[in-house]
MMTF fields as JSON, N, C-alpha, C and O atoms, coordinates in Angstrom:
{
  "mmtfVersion": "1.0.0",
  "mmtfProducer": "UNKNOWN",
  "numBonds": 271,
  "numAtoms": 272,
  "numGroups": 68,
  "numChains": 1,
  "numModels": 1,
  "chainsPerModel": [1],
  "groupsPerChain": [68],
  "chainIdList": ["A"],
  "bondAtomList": [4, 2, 8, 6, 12, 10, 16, 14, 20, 18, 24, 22, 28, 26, 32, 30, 36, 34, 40, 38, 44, 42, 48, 46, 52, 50, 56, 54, 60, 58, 64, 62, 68, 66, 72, 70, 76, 74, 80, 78, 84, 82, 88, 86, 92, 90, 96, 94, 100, 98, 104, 102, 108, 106, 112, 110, 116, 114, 120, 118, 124, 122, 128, 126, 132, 130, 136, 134, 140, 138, 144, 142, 148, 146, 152, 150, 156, 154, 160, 158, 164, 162, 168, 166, 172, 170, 176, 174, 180, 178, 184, 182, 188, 186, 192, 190, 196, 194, 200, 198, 204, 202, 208, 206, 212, 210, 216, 214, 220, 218, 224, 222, 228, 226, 232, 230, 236, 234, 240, 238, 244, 242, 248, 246, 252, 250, 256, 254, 260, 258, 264, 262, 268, 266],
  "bondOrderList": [1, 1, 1, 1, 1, 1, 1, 1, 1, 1, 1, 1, 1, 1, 1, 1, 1, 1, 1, 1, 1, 1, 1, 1, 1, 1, 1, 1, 1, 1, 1, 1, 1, 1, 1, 1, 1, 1, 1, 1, 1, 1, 1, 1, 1, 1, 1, 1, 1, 1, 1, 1, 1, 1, 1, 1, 1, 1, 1, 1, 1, 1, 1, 1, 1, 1, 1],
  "groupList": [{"groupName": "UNK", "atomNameList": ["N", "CA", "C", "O"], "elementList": ["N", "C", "C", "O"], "formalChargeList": [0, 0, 0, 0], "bondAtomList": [1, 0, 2, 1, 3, 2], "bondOrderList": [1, 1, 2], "singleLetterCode": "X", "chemCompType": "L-PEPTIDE LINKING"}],
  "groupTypeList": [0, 0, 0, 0, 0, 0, 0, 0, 0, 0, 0, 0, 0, 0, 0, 0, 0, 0, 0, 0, 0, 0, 0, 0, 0, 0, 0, 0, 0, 0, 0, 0, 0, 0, 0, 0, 0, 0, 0, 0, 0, 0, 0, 0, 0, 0, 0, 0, 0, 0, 0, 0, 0, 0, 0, 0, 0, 0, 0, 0, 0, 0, 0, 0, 0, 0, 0, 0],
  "groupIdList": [1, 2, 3, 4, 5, 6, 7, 8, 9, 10, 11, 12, 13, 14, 15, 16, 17, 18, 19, 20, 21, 22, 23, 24, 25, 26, 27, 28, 29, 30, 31, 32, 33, 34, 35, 36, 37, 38, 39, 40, 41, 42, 43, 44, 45, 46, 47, 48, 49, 50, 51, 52, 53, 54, 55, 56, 57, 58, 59, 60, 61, 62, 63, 64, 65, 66, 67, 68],
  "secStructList": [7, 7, 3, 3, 3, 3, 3, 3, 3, 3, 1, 1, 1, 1, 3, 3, 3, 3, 3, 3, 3, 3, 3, 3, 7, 1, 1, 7, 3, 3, 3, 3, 3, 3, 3, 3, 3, 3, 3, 7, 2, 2, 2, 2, 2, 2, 2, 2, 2, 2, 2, 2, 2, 2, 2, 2, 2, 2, 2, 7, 1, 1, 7, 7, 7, 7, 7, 7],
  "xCoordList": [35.726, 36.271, 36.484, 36.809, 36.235, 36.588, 37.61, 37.87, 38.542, 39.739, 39.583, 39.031, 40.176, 39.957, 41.431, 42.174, 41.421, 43.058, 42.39, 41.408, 43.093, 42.798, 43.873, 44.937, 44.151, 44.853, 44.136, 42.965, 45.01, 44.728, 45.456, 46.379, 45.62, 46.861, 46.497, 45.388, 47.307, 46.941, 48.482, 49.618, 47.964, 49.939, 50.247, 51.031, 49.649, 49.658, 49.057, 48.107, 49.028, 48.56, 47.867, 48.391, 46.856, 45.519, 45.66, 46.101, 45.352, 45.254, 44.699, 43.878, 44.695, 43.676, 44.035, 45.246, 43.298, 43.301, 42.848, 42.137, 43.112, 42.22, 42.296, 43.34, 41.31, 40.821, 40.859, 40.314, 41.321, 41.295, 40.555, 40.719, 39.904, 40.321, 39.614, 38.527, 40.379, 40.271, 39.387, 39.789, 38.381, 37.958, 37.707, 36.984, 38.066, 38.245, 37.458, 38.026, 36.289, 35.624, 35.599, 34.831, 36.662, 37.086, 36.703, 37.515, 35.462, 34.747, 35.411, 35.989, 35.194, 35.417, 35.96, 35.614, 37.028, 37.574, 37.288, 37.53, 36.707, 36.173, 36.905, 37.215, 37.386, 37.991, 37.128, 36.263, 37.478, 36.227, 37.492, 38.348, 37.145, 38.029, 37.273, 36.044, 38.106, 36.99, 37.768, 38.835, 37.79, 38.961, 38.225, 36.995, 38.839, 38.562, 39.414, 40.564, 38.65, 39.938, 39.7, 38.753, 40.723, 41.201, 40.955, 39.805, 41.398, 41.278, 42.938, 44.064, 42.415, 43.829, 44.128, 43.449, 45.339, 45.826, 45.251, 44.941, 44.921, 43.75, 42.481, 41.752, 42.071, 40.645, 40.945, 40.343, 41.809, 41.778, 41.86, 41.091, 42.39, 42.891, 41.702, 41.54, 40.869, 39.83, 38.495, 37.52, 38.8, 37.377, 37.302, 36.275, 38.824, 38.959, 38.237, 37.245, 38.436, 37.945, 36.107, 35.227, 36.053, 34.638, 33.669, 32.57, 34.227, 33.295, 33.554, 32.568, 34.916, 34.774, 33.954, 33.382, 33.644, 32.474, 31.176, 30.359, 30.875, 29.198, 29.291, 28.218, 30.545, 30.375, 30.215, 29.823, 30.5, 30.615, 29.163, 28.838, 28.646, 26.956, 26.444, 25.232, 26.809, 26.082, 26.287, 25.335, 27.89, 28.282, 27.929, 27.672, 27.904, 27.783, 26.737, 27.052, 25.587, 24.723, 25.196, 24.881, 26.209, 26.725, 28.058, 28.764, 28.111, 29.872, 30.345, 29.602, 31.615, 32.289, 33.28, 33.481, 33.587, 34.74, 35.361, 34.815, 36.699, 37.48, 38.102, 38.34, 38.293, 39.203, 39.955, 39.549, 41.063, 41.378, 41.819, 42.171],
  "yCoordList": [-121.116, -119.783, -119.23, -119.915, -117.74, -117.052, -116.313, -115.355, -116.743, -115.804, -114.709, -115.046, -113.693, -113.004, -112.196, -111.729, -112.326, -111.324, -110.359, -110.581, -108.813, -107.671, -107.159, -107.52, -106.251, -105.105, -104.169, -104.304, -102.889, -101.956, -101.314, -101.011, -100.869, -99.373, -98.679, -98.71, -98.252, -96.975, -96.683, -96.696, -96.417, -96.347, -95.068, -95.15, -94.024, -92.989, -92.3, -93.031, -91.327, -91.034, -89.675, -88.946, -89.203, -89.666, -90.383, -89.749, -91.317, -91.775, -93.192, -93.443, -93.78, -95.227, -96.177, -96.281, -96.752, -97.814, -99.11, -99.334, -99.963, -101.353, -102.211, -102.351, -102.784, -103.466, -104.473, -104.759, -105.522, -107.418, -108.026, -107.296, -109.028, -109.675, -111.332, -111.589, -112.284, -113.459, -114.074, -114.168, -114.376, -115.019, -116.085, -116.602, -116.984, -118.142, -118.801, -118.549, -119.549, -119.694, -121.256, -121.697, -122.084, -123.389, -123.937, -124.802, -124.027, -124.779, -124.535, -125.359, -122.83, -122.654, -121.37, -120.573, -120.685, -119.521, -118.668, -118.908, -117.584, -116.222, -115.379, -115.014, -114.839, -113.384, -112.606, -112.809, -111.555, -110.464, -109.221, -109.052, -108.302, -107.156, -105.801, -105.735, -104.722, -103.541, -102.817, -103.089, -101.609, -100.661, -99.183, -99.168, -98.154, -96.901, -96.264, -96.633, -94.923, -93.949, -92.801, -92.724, -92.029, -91.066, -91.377, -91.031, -91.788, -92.618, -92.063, -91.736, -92.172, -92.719, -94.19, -95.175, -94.138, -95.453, -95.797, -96.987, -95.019, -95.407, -95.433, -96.216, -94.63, -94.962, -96.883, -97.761, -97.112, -98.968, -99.431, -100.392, -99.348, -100.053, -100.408, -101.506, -99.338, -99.221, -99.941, -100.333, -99.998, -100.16, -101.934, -102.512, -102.592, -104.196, -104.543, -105.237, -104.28, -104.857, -104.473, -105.104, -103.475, -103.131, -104.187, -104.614, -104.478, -105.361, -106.328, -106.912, -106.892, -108.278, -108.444, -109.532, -107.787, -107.741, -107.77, -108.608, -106.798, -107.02, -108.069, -108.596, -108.739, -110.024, -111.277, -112.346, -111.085, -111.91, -112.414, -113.534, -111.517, -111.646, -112.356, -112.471, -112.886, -113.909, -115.16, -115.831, -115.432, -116.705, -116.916, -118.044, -115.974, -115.834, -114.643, -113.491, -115.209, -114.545, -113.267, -112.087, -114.288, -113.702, -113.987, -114.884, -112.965, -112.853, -112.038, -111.056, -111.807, -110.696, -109.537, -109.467, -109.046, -107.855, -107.152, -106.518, -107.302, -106.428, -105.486, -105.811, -104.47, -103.385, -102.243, -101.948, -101.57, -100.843, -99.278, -98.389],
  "zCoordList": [3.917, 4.011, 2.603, 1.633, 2.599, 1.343, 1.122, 1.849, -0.203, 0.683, -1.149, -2.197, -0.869, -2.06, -2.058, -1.196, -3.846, -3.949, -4.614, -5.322, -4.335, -4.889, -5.762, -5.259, -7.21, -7.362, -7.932, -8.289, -8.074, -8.842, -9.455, -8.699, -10.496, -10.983, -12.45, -12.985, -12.803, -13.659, -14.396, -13.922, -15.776, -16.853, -15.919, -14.973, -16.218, -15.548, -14.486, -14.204, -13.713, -12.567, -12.426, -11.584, -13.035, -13.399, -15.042, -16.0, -15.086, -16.779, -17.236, -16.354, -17.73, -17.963, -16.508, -16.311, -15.658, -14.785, -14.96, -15.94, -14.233, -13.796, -12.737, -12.099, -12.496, -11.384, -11.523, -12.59, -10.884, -10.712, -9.34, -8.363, -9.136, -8.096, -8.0, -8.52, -7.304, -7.442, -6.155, -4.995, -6.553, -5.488, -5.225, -6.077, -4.069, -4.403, -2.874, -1.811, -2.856, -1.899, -1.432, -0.577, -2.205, -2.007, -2.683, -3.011, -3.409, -4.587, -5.846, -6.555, -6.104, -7.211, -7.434, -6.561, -8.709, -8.525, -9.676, -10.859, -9.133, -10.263, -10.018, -8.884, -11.275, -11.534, -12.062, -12.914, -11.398, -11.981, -11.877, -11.009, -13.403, -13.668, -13.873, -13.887, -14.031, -15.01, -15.257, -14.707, -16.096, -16.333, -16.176, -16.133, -16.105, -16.572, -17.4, -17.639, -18.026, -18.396, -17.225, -16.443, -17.334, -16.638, -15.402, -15.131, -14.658, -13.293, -12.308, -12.685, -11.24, -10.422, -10.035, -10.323, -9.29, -8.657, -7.882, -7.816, -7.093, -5.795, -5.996, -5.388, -6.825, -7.171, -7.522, -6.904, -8.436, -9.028, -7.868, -7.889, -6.668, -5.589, -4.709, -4.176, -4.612, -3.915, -4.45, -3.808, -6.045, -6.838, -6.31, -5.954, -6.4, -6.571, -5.379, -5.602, -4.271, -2.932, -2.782, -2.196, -3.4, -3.228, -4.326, -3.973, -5.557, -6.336, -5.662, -5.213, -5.311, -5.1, -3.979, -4.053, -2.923, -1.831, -2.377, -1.995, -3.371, -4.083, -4.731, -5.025, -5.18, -5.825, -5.045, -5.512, -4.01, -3.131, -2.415, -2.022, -2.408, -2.023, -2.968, -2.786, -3.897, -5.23, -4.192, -3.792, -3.734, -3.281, -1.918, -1.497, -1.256, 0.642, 1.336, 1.632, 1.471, 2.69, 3.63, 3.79, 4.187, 6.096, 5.815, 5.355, 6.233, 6.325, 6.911, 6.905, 7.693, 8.378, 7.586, 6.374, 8.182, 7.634, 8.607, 9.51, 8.369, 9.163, 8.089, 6.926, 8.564, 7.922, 8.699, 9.824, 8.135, 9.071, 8.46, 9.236]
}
């Protein structure tokens, strides 16, 4: 199983952001980050879960997703 941690935030709101997230697929654990300027909070929040999914296709084929 893959389990993955996400964040995001920003000093200010629109103003520099960044993105984290840990993925950890039992073997082995990658962090992958990125930043912007002039960004929102939600834009960072949104960016973490979306790489760590394209990143995730390096490690896993098939996989599910729930979201809501």
């Amino acid at each position: 199983m893959i389990t993955i941690y996400t964040d995001g935030s920003c000093l200010t709101n629109p103003g520099n952001g960044g993105w984290a997230a840990i993925i950890n697929d039992g073997k082995e654990i990658k962090k992958i980050s990125g930043n912007e300027k002039n960004t929102t909070n939600n834009r960072m929040e949104l960016l973490a879960p979306i790489n760590a999914l394209k990143d995730m296709l390096s490690i896993c084929k098939k996989w599910n997703n729930w979201m809501d």
